[in-house]
PDB file of N, CA, C and O in Angstrom:
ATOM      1  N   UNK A   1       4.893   9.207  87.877  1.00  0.00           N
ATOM      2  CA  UNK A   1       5.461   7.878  88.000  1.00  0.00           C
ATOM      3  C   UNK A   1       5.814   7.350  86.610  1.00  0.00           C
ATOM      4  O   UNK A   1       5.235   7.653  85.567  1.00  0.00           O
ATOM      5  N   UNK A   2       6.695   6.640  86.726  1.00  0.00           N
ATOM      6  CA  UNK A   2       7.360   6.129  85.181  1.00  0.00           C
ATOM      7  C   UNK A   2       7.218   4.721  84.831  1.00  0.00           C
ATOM      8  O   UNK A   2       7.691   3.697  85.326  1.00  0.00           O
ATOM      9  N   UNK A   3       6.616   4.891  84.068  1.00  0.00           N
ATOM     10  CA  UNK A   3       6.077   3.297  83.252  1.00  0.00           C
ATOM     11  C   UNK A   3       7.249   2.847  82.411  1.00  0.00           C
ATOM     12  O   UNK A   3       7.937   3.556  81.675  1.00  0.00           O
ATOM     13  N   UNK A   4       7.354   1.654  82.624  1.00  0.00           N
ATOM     14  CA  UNK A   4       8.831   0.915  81.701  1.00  0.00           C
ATOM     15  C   UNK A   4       7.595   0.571  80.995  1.00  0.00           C
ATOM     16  O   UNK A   4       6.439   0.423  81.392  1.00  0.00           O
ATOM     17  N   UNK A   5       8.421   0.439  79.268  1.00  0.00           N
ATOM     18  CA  UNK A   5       7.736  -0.176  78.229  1.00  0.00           C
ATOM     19  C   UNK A   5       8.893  -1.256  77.685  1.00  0.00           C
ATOM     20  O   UNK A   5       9.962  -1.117  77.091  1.00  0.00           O
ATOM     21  N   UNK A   6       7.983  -2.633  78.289  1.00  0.00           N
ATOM     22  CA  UNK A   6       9.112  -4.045  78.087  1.00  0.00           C
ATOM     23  C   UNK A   6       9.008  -4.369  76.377  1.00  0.00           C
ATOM     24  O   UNK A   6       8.390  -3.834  75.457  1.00  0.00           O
ATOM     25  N   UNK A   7       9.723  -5.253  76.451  1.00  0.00           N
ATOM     26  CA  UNK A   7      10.155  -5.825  74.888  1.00  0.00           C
ATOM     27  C   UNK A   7       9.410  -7.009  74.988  1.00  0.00           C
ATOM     28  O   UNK A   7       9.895  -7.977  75.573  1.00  0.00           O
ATOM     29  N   UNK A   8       8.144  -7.059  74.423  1.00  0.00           N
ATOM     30  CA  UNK A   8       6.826  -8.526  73.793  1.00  0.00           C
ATOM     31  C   UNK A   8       7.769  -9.661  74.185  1.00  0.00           C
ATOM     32  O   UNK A   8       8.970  -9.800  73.955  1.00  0.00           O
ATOM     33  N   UNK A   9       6.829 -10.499  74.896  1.00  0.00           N
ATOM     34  CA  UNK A   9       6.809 -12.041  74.811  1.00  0.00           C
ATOM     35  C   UNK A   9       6.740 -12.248  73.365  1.00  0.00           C
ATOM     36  O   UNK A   9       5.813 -11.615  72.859  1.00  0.00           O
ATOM     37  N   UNK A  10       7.352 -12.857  72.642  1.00  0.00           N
ATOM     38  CA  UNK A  10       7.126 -12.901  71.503  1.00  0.00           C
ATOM     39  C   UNK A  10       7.128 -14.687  70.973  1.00  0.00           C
ATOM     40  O   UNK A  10       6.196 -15.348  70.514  1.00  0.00           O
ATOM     41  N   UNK A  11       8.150 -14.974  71.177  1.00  0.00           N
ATOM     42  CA  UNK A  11       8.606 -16.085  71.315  1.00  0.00           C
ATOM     43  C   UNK A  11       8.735 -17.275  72.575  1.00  0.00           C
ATOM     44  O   UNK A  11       9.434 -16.770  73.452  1.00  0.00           O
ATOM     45  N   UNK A  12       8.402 -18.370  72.887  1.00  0.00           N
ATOM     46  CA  UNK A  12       8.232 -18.902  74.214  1.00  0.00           C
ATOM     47  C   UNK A  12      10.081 -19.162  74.975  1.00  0.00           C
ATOM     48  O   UNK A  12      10.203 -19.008  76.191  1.00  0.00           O
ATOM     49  N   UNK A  13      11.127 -19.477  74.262  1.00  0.00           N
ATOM     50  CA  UNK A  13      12.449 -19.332  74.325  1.00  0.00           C
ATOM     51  C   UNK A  13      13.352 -17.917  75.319  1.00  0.00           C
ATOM     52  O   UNK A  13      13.133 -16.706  75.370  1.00  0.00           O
ATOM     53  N   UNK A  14      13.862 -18.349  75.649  1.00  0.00           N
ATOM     54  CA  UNK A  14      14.303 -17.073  76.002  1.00  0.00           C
ATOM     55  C   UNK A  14      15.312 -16.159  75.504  1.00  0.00           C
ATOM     56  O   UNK A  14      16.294 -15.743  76.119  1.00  0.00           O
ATOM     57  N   UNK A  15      14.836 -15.808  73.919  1.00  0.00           N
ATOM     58  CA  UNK A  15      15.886 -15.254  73.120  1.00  0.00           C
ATOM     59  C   UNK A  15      15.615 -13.918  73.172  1.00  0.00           C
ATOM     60  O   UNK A  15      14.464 -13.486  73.237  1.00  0.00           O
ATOM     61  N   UNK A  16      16.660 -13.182  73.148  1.00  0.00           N
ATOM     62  CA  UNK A  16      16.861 -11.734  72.876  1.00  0.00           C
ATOM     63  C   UNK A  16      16.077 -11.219  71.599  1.00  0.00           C
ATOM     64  O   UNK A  16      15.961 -11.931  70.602  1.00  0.00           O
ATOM     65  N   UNK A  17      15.518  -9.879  71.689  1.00  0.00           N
ATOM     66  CA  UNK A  17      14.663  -9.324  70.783  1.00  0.00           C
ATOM     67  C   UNK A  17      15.626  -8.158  70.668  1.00  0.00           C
ATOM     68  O   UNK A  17      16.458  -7.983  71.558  1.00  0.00           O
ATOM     69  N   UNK A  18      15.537  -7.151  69.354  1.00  0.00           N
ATOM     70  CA  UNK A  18      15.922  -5.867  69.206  1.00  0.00           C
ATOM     71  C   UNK A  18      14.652  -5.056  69.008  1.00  0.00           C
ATOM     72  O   UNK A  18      13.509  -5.454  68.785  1.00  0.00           O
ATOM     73  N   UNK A  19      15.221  -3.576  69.171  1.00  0.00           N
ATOM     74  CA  UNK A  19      14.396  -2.428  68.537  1.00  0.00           C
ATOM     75  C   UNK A  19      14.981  -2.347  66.827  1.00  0.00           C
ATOM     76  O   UNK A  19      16.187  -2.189  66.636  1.00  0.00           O
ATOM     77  N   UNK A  20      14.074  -2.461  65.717  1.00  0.00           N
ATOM     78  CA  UNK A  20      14.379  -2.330  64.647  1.00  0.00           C
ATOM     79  C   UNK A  20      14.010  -1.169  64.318  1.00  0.00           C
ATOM     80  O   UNK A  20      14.291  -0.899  63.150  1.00  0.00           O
ATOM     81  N   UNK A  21      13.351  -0.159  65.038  1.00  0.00           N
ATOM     82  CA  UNK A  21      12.188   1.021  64.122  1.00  0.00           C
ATOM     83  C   UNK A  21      12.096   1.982  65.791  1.00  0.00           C
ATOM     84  O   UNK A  21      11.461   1.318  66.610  1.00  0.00           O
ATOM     85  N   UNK A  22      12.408   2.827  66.148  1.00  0.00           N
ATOM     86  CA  UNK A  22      11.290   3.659  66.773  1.00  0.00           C
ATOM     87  C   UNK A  22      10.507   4.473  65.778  1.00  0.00           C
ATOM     88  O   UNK A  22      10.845   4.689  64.613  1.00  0.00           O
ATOM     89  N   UNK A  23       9.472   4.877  66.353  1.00  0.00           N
ATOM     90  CA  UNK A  23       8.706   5.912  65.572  1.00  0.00           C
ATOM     91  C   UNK A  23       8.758   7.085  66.513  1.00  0.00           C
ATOM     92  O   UNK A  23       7.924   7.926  66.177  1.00  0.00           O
ATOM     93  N   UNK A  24       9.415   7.412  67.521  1.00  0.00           N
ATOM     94  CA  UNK A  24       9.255   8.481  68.698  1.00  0.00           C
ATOM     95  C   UNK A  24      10.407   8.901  68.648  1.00  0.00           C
ATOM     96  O   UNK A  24      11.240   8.073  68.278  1.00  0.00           O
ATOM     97  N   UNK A  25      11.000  10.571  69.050  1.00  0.00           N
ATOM     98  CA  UNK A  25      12.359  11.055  69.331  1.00  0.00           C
ATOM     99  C   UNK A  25      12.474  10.426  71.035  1.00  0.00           C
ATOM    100  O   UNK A  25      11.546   9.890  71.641  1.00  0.00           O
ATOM    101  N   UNK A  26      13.541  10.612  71.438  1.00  0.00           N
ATOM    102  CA  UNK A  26      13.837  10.978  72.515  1.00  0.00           C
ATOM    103  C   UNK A  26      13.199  12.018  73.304  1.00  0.00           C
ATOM    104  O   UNK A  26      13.427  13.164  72.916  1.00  0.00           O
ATOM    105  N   UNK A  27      12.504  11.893  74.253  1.00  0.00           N
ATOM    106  CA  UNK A  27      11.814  13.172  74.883  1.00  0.00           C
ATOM    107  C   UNK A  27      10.582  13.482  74.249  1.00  0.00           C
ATOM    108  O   UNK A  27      10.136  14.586  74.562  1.00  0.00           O
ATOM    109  N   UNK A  28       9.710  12.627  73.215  1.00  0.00           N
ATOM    110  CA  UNK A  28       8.348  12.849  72.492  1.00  0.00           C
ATOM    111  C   UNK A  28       7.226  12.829  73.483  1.00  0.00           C
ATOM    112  O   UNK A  28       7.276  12.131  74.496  1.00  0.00           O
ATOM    113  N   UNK A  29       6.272  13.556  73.200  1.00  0.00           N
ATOM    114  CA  UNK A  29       4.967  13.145  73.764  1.00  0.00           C
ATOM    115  C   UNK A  29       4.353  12.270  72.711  1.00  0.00           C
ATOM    116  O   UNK A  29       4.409  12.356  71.484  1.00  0.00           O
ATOM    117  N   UNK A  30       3.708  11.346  73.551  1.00  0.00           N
ATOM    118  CA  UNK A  30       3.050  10.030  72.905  1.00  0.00           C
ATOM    119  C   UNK A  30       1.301  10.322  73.994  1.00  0.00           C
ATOM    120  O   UNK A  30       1.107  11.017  74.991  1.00  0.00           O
ATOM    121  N   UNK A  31       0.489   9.552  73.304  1.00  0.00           N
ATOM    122  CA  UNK A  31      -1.170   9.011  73.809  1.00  0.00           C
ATOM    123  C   UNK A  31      -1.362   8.058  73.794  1.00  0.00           C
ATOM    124  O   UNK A  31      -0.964   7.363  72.860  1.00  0.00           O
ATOM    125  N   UNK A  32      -1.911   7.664  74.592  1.00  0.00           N
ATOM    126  CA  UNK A  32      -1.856   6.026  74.723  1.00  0.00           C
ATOM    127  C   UNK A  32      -2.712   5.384  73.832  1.00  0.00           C
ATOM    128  O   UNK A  32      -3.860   5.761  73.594  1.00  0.00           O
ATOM    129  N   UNK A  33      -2.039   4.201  73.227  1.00  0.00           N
ATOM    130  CA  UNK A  33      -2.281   3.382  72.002  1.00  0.00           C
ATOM    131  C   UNK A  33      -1.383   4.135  70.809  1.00  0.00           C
ATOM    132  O   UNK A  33      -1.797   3.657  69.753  1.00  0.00           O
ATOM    133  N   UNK A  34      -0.497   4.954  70.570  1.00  0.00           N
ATOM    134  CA  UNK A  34       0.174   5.634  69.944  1.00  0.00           C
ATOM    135  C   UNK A  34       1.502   4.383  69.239  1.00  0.00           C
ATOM    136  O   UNK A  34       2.386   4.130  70.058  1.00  0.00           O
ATOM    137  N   UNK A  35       1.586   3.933  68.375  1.00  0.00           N
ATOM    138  CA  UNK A  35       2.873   3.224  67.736  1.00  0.00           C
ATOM    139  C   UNK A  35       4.222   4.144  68.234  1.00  0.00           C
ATOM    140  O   UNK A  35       4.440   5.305  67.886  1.00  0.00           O
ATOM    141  N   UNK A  36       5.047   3.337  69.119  1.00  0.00           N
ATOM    142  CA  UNK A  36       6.345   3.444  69.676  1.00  0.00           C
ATOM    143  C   UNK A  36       7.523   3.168  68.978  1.00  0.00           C
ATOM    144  O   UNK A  36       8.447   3.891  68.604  1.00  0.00           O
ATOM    145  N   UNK A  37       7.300   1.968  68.881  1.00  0.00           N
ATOM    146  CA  UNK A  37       8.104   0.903  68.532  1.00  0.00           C
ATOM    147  C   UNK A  37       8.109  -0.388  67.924  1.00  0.00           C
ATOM    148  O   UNK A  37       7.349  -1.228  68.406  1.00  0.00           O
ATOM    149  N   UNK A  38       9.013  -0.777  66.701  1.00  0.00           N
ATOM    150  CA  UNK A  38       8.702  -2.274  66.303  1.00  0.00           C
ATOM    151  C   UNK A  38       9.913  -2.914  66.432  1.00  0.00           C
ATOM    152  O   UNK A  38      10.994  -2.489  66.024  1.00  0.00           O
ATOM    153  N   UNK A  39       9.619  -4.365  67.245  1.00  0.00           N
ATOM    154  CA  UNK A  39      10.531  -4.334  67.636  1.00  0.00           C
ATOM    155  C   UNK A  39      10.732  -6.296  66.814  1.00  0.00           C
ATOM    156  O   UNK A  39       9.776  -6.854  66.275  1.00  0.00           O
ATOM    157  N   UNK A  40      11.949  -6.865  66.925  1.00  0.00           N
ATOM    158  CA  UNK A  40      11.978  -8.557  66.549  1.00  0.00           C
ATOM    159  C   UNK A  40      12.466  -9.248  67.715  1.00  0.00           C
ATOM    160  O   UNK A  40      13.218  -8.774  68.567  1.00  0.00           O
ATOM    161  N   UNK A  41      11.945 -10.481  67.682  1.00  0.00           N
ATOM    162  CA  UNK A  41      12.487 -11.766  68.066  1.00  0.00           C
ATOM    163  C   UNK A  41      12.865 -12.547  67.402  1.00  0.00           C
ATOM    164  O   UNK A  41      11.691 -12.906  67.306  1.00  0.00           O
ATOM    165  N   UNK A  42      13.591 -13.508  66.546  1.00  0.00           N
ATOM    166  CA  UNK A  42      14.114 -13.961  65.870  1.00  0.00           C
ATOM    167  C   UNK A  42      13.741 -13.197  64.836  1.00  0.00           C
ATOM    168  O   UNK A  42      14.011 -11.996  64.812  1.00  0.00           O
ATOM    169  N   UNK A  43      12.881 -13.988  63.577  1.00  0.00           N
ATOM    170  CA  UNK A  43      12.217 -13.387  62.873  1.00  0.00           C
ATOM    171  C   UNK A  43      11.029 -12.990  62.603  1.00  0.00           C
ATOM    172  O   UNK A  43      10.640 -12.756  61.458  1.00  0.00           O
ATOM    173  N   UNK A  44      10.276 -12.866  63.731  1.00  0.00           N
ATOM    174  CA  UNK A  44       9.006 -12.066  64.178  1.00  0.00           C
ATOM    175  C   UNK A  44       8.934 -10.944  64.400  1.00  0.00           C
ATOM    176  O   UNK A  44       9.305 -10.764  65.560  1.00  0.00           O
ATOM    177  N   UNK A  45       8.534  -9.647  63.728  1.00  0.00           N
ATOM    178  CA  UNK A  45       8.214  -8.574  64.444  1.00  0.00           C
ATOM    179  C   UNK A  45       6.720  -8.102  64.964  1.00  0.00           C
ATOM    180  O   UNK A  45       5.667  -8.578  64.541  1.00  0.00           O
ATOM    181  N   UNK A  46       6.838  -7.099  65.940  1.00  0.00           N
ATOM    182  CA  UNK A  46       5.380  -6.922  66.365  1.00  0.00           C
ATOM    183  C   UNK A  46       5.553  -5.460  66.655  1.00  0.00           C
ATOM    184  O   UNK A  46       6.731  -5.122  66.773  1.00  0.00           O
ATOM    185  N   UNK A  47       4.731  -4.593  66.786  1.00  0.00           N
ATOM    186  CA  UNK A  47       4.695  -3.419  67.044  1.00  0.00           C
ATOM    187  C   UNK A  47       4.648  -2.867  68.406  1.00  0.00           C
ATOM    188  O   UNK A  47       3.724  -3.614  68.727  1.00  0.00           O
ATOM    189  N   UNK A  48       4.763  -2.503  68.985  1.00  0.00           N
ATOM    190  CA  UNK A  48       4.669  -1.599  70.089  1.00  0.00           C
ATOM    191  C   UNK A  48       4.328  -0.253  70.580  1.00  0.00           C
ATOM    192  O   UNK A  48       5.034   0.756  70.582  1.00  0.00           O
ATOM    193  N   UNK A  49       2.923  -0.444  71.064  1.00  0.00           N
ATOM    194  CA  UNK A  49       2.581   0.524  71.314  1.00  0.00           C
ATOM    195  C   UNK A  49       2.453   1.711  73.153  1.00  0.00           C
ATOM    196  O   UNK A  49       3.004   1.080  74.054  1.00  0.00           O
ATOM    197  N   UNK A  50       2.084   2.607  73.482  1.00  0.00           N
ATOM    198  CA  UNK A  50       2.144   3.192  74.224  1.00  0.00           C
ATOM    199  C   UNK A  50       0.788   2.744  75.235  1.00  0.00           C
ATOM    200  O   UNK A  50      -0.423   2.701  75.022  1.00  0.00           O
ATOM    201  N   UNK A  51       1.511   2.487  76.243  1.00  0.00           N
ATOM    202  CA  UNK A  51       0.784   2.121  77.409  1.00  0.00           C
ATOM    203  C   UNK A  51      -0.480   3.132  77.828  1.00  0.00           C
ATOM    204  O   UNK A  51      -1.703   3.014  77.745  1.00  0.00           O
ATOM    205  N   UNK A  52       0.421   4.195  78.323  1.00  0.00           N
ATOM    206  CA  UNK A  52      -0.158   5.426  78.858  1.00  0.00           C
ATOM    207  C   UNK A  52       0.722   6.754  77.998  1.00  0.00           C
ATOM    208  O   UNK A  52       1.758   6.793  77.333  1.00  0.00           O
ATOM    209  N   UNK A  53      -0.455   7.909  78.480  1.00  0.00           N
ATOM    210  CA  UNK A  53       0.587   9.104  77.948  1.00  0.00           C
ATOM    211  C   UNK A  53       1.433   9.667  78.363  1.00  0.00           C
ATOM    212  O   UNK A  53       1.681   9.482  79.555  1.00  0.00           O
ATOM    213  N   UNK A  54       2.038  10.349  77.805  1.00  0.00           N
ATOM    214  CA  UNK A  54       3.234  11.200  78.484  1.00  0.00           C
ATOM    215  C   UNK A  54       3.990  11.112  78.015  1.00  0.00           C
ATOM    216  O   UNK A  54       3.706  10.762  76.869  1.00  0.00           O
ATOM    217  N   UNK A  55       5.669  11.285  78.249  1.00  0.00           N
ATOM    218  CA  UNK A  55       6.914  11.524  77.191  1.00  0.00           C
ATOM    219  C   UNK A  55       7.762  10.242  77.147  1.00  0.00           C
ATOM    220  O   UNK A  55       7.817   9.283  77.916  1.00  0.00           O
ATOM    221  N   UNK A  56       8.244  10.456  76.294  1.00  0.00           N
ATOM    222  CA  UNK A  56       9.288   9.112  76.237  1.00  0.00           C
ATOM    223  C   UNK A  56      10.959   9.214  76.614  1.00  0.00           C
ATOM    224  O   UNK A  56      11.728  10.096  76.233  1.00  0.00           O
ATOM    225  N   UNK A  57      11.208   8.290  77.294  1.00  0.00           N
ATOM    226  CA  UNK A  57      12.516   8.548  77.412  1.00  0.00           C
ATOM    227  C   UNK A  57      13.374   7.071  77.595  1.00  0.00           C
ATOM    228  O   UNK A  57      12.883   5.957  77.780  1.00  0.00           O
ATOM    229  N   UNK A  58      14.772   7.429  77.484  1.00  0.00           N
ATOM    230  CA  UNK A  58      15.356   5.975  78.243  1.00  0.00           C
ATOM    231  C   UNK A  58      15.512   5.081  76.879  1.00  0.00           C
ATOM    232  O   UNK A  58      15.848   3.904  77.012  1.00  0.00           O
ATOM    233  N   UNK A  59      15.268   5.626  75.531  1.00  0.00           N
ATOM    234  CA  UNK A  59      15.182   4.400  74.239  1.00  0.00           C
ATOM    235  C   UNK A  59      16.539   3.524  74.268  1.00  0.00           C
ATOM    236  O   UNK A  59      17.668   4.000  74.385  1.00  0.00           O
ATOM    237  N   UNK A  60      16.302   2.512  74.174  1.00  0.00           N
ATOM    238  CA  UNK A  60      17.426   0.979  74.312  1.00  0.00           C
ATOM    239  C   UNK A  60      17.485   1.568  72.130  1.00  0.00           C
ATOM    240  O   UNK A  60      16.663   1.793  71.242  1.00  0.00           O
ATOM    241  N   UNK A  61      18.987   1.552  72.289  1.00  0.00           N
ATOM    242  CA  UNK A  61      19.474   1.419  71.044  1.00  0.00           C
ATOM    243  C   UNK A  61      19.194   1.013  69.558  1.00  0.00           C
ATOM    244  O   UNK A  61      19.549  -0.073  70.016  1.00  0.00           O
ATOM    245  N   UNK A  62      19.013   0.876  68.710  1.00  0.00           N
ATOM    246  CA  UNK A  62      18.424   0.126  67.298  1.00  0.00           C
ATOM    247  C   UNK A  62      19.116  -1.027  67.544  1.00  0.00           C
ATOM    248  O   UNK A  62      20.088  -1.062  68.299  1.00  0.00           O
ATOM    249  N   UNK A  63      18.674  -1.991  66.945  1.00  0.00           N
ATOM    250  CA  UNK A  63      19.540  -3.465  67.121  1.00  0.00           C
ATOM    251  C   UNK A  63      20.428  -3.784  68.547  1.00  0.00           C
ATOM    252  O   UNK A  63      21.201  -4.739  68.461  1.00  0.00           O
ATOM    253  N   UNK A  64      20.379  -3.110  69.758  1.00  0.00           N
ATOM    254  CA  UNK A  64      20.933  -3.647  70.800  1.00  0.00           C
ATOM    255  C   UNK A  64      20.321  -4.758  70.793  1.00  0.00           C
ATOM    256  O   UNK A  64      19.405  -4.796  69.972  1.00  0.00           O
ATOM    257  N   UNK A  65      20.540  -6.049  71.640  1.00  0.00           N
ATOM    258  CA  UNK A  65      20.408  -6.974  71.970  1.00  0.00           C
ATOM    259  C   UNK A  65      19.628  -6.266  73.466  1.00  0.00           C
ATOM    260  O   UNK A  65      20.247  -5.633  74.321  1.00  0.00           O
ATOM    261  N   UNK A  66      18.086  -6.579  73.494  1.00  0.00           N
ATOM    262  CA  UNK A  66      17.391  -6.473  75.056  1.00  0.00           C
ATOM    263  C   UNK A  66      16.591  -8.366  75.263  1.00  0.00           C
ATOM    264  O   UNK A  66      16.069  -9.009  74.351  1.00  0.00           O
ATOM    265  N   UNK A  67      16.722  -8.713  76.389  1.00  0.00           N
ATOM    266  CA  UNK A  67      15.644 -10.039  77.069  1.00  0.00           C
ATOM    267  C   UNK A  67      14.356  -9.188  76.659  1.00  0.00           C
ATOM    268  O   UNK A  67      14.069  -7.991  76.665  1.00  0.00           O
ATOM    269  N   UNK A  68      13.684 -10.439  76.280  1.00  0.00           N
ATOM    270  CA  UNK A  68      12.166 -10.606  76.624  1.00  0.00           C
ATOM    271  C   UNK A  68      12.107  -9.935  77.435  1.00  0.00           C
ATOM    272  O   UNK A  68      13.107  -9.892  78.152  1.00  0.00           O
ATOM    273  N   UNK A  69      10.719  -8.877  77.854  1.00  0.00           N
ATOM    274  CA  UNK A  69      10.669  -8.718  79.401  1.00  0.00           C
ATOM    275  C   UNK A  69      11.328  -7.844  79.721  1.00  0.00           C
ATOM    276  O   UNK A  69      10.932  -7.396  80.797  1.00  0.00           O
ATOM    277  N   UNK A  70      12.442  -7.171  79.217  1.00  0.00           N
ATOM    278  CA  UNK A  70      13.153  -6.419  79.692  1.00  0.00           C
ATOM    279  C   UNK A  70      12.891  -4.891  79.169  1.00  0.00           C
ATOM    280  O   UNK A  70      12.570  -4.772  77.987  1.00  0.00           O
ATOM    281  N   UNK A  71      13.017  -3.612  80.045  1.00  0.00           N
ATOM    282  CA  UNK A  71      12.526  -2.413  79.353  1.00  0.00           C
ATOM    283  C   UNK A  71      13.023  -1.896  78.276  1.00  0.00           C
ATOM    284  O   UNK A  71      14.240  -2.078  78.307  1.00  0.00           O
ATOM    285  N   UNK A  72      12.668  -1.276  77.220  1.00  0.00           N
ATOM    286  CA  UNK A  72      13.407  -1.147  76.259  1.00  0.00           C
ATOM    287  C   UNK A  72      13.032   0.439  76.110  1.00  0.00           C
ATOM    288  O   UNK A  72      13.660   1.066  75.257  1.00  0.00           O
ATOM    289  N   UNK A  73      11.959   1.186  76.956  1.00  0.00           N
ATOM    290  CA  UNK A  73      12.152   2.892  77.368  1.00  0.00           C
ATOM    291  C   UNK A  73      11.271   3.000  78.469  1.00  0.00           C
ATOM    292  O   UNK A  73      10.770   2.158  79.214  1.00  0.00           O
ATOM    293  N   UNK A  74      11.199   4.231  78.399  1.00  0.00           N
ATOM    294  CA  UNK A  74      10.229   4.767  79.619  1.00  0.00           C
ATOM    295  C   UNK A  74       9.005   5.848  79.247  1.00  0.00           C
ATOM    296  O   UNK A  74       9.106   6.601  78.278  1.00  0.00           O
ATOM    297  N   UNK A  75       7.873   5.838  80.100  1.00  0.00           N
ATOM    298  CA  UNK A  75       7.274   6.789  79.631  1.00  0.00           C
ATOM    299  C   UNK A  75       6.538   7.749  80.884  1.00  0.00           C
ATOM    300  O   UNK A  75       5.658   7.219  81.563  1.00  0.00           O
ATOM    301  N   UNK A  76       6.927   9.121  81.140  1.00  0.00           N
ATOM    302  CA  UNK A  76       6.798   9.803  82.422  1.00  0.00           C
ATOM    303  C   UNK A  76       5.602  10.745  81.934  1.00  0.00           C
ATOM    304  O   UNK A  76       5.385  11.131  80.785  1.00  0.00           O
ATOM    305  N   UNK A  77       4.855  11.027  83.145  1.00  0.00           N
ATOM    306  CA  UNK A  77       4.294  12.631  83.152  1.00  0.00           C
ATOM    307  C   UNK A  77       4.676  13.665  82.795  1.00  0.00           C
ATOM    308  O   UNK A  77       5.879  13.842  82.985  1.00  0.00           O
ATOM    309  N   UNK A  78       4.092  14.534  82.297  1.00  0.00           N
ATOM    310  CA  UNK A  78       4.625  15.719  81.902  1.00  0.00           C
ATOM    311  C   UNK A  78       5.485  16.772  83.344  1.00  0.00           C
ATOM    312  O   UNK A  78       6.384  17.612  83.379  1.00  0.00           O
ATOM    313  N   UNK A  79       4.514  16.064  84.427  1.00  0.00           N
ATOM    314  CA  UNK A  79       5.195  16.970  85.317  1.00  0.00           C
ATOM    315  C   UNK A  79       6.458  15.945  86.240  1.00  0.00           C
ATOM    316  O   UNK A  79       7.308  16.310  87.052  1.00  0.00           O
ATOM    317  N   UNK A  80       6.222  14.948  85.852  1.00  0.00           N
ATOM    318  CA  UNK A  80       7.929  14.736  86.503  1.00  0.00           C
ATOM    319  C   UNK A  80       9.527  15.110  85.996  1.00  0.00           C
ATOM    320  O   UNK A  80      10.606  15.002  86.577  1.00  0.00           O
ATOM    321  N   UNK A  81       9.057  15.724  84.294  1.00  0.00           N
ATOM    322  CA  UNK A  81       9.983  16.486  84.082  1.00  0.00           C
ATOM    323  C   UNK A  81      10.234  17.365  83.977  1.00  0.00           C
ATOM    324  O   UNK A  81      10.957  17.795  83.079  1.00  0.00           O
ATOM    325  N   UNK A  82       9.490  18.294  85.292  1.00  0.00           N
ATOM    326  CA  UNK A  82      10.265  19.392  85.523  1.00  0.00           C
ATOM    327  C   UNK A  82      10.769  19.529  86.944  1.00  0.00           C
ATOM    328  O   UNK A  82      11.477  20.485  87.258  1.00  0.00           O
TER     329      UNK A  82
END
């Protein structure tokens, strides 16, 4: 089953946050509590880390514009990708 990893409440507003940093490829295995991602809301950043384990996939762009709340990757079992 695939866990979305959302983009921090960061701010109480409902402004758009970016990804400034992954630290993961496309397709990485990660452990949970593992640094993902840092990501901003205005000028706040916060880090992001891994929920659960398993691979990463689905990364939302460097500087795209994502909502609060909204997923910014995914993270699957090893065996749903095969």
């Amino acid at each position: 089953m695939a866990i979305e990893v959302l983009m921090p409440f960061i701010t109480d507003g409902g402004e758009e946050g970016v990804v400034t940093a992954w630290m993961v490829d496309e397709g990485s295995s990660v452990a949970t509590g593992a640094l993902i991602a840092e990501v901003q809301v205005e000028k706040v950043s916060q880090d992001v880390l891994a929920p659960v384990d398993g691979v990463v996939i689905g990364l939302v762009p460097i500087n795209h514009p994502t909502a609060q709340g909204a997923p910014i990757c995914r993270i699957v079992g090893m065996d749903e990708l095969m």
